[in-house]
C-alpha positions in Angstrom: 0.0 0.0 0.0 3.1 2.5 1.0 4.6 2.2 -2.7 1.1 2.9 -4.2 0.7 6.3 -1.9 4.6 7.0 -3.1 3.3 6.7 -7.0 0.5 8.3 -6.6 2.5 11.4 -4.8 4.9 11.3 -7.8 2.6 11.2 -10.4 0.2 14.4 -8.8 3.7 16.6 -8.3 4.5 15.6 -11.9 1.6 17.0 -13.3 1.3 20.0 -11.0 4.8 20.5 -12.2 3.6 20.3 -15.6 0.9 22.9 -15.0 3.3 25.2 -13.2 5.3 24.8 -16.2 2.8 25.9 -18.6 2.1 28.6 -16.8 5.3 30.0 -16.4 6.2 29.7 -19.8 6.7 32.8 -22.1 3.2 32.6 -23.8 0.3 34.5 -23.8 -2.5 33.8 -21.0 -5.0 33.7 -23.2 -3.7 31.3 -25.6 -2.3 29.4 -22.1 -6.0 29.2 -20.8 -7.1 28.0 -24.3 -4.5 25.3 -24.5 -5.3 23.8 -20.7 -8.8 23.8 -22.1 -8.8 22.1 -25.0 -6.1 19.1 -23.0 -8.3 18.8 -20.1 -11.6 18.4 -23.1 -9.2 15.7 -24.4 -9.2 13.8 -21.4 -12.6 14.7 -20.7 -12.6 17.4 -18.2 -15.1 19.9 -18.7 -14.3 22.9 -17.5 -15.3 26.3 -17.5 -13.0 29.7 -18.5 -14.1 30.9 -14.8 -13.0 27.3 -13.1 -9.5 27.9 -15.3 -9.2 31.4 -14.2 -9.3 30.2 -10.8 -7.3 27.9 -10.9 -4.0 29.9 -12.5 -4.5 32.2 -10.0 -4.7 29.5 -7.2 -1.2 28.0 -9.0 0.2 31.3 -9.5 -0.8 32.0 -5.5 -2.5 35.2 -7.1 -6.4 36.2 -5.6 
């Protein structure tokens, strides 16, 4: 059970590292935001541009 919790913590600080990333990198915000949308409608996410709004600010520890 230990080495499952381990994997599990690897795999969610690789894709918050990932989406820290993305947002860091020298691209506009809107295209950004467009992008994480149309990844996350990939894998069948639906999200709102509000819901990804918040959540670049929460990543980017803007409020």
């Amino acid at each position: 059970m230990k080495a499952l919790n381990i994997l599990y913590a690897f795999i969610g600080g690789a894709i918050v590292g990932c989406g820290a990333a993305l947002l860091f990198a020298p691209e506009k915000g809107e295209d950004l935001r467009e992008k994480i949308c149309k990844i996350l409608k990939r894998k069948g996410i639906k999200i709102s541009d509000a819901e990804v709004d918040a959540l670049v600010a929460e990543l980017t520890g803007e409020e």
